[in-house]
LUMKOLZA-978288 format. One record per residue (C-alpha): residue number from 1; residue in three letters; z negated, x negated, y negated. Coordinates in steps of 0.001 Angstrom, whole numbers, plus 500000, padded with zeros to 6 digits. Last residue first. Layout:
N
PT     n   res        w        u        v
PT   NUM   Ala        Z        X        Y
...
***
This chain:
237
PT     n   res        w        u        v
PT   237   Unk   490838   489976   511820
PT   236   Unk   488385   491872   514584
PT   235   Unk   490423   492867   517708
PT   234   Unk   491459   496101   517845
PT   233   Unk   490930   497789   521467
PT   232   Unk   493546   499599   522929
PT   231   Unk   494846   503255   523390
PT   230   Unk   497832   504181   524694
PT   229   Unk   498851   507750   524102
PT   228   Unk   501629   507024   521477
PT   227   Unk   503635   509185   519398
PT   226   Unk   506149   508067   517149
PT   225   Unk   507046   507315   512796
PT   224   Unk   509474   505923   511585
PT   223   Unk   512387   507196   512996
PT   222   Unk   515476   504789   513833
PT   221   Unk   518462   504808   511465
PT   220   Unk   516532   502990   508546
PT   219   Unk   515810   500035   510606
PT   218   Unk   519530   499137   511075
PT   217   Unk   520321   497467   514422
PT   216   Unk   519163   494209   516316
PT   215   Unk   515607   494484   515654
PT   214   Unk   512749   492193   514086
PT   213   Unk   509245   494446   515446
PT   212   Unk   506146   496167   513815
PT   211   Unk   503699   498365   515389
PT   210   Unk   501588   499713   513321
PT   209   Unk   498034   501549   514485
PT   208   Unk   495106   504215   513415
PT   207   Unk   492467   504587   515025
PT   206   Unk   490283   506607   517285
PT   205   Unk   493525   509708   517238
PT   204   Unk   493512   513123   515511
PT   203   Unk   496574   512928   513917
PT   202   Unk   494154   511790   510700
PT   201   Unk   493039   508770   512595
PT   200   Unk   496775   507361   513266
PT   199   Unk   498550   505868   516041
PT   198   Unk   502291   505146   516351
PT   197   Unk   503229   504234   512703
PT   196   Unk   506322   502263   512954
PT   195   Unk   507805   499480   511383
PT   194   Unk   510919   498184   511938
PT   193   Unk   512591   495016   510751
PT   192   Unk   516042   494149   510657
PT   191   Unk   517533   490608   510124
PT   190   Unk   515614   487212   509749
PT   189   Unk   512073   486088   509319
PT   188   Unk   508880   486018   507644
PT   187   Unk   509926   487821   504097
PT   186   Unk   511611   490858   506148
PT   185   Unk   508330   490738   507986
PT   184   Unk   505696   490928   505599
PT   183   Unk   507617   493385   503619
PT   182   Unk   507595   495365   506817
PT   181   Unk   503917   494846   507175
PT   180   Unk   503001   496088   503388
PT   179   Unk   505111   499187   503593
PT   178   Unk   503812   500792   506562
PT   177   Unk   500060   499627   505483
PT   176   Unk   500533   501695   501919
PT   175   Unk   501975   504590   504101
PT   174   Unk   499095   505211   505695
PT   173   Unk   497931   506567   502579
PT   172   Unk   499846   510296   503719
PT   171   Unk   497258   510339   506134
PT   170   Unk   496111   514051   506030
PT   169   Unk   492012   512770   505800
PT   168   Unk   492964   510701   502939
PT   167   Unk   490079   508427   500956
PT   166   Unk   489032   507113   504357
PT   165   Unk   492844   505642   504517
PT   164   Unk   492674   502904   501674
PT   163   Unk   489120   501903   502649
PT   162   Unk   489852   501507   506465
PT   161   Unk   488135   504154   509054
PT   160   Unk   489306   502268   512120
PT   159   Unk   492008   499483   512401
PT   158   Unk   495236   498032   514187
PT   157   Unk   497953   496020   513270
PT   156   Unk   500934   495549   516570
PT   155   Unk   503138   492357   515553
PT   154   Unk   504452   490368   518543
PT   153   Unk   501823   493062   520829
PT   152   Unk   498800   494357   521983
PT   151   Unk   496365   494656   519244
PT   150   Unk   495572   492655   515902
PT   149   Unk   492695   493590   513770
PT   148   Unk   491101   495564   511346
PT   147   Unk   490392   494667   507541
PT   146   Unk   488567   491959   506998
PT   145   Unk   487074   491507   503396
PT   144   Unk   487709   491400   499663
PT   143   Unk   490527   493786   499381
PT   142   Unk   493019   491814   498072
PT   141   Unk   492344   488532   499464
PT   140   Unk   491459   489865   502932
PT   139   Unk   494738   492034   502928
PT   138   Unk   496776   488565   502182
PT   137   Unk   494936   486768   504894
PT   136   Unk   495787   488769   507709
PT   135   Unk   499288   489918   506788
PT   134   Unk   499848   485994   506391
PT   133   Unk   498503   484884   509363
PT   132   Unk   500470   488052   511861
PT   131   Unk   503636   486934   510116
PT   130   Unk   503211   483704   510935
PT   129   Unk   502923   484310   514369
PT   128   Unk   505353   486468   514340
PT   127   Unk   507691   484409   512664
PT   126   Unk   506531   481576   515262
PT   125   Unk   507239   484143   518359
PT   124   Unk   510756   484313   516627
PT   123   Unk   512047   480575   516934
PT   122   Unk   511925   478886   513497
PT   121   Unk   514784   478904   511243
PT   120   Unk   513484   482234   509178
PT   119   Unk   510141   480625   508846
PT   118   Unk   511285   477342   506994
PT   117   Unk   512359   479334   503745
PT   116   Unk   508723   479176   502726
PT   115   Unk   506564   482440   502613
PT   114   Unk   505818   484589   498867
PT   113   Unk   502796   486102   498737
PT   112   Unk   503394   488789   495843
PT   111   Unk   505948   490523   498341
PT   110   Unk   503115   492270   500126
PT   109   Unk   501537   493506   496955
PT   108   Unk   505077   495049   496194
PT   107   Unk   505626   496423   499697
PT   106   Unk   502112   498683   499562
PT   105   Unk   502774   499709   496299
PT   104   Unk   506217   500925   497288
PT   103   Unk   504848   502445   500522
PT   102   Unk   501771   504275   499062
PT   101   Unk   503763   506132   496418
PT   100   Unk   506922   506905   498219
PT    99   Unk   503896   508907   500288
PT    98   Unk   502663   510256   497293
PT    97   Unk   506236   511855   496128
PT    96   Unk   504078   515585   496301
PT    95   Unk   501163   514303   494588
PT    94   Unk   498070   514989   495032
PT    93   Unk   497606   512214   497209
PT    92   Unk   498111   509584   494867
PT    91   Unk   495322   511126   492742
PT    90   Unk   492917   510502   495819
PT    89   Unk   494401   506927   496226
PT    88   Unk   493300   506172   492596
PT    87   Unk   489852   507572   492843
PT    86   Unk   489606   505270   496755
PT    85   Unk   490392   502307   494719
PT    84   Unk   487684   503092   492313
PT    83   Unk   485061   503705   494874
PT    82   Unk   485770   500931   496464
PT    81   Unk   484896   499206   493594
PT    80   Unk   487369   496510   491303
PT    79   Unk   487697   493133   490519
PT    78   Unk   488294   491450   488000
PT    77   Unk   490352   487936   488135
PT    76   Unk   490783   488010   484115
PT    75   Unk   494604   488157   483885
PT    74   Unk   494556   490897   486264
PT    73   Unk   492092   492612   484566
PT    72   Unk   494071   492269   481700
PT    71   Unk   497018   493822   482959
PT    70   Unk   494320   496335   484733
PT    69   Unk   493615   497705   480996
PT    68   Unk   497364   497621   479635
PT    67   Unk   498085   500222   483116
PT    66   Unk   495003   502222   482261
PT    65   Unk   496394   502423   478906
PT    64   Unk   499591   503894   480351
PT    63   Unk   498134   506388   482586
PT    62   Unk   496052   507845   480079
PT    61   Unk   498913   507997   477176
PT    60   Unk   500639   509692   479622
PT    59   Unk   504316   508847   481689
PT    58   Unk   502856   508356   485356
PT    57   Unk   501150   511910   484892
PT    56   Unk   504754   513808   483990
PT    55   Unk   503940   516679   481998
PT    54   Unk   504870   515156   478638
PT    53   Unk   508495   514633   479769
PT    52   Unk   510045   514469   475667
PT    51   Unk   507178   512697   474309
PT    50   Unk   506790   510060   477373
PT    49   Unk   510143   510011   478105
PT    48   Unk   511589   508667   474572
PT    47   Unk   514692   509589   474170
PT    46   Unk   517015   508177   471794
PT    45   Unk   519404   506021   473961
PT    44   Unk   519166   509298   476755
PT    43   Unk   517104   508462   479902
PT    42   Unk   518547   509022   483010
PT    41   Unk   517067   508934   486509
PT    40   Unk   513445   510320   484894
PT    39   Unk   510826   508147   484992
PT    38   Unk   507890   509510   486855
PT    37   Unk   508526   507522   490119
PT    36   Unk   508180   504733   487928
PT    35   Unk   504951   505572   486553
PT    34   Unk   503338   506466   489404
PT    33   Unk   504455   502764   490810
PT    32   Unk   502924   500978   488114
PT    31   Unk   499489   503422   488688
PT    30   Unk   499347   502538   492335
PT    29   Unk   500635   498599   491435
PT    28   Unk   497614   497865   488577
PT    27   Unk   494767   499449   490999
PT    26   Unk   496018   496836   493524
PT    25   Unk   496411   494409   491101
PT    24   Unk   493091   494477   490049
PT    23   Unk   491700   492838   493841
PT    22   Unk   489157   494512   495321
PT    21   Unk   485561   493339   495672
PT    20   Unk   483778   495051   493336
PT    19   Unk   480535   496394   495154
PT    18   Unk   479687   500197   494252
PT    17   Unk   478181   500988   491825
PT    16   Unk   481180   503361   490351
PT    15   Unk   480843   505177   486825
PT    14   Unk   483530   503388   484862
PT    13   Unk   485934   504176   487437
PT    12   Unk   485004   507723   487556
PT    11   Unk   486054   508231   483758
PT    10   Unk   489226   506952   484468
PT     9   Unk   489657   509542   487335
PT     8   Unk   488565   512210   485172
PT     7   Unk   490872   511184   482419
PT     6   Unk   493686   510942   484761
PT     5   Unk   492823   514725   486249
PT     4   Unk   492944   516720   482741
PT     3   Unk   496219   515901   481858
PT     2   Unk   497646   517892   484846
PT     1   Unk   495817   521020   483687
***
């Protein structure tokens, strides 16, 4: 039954040995972003979702005091396990919307570091260059270590066998790195941004890679996501 999977990942949690090095919030934004997508797209003045949509995970009693308990968390500066984050990605991936999942969570920790204004007047190999800094040091403060590296490229992210992916061998977490470097760059500097996932472990490839890029028309009417055969080394963040 669909109740029956919260309570086993909040049981898990409570279990893990693991080192706590990752950030609350990330736990906090999965199950935020769960709930959303649960909401349904009208709500009547005297309905209350979570008695009337029982069914939906993001709208239980489980989901919702796991939500009060990484508030506080939050508040606190805990930290979490690896093995916790990777519980919370596996229920992501059950579900059919998961990939909305990752990519919303993945912009909204993005957008918690906040750039000046000066960026978007600076020439664009010093939006890059910022860009590059911040993507670097905001993954390191979540997840309480380096997390790949920087290939060929203005903005190209590369990495092997990262915590949010080893949880997913069909890739669908990927997403959570799409969304977190276009946030990066529509904060860093000015017009379109596109991000695409050329490389990935579960496509059968070493490692997985983003290439990211300010362009001159719409991002949403080019695909995101191609093909690549080049291979090349990440360099350690």
């Amino acid at each position: 039954m669909i109740a029956s999977a919260p309570h086993k990942v909040v049981n898990e949690l409570t279990d893990s040995t693991s080192p706590r090095r990752v950030q609350a919030i990330v736990g906090l934004r999965l199950l935020e972003m769960i709930r959303d997508q649960d909401l349904p797209g009208e709500i009547l003045d005297a309905e209350d979702p979570t008695q009337t949509m029982p069914r939906r995970l993001g709208l239980s009693d489980v989901v919702d005091r796991q939500i009060r308990t990484y508030q506080r968390d939050v508040k606190k500066g805990v930290r979490l396990a690896d093995t916790e984050v990777m519980d919370l990605f596996r229920l992501v991936i059950r579900r059919p919307d998961g990939d909305e999942v990752f990519y919303g969570a993945g912009r909204l920790l993005a957008a918690m570091d906040h750039p000046g204004g000066w960026t978007r007047v600076m020439p664009q190999r010093i939006q890059y260059a910022v860009a590059r800094a911040r993507l670097k040091r905001r993954l390191k403060r979540l997840f309480g270590r380096r997390l790949g590296g920087f290939g060929r490229g203005p903005f190209t992210v590369e990495g092997r066998g990262l915590v949010f992916i080893e949880s997913d061998p069909g890739g669908e977490a990927c997403d959570f790195l799409t969304g977190f470097c276009r946030e990066i760059l529509e904060q860093t500097g000015t017009g379109a941004v596109r991000v695409k996932h050329t490389l990935c472990q579960s496509r059968g490839d070493e490692q997985c890679r983003w290439e990211g890029a300010y362009i001159d028309e719409p991002a949403e009417e080019l695909p995101s996501t191609t093909s690549s055969a080049e291979r090349v080394e990440a360099g350690e963040w």
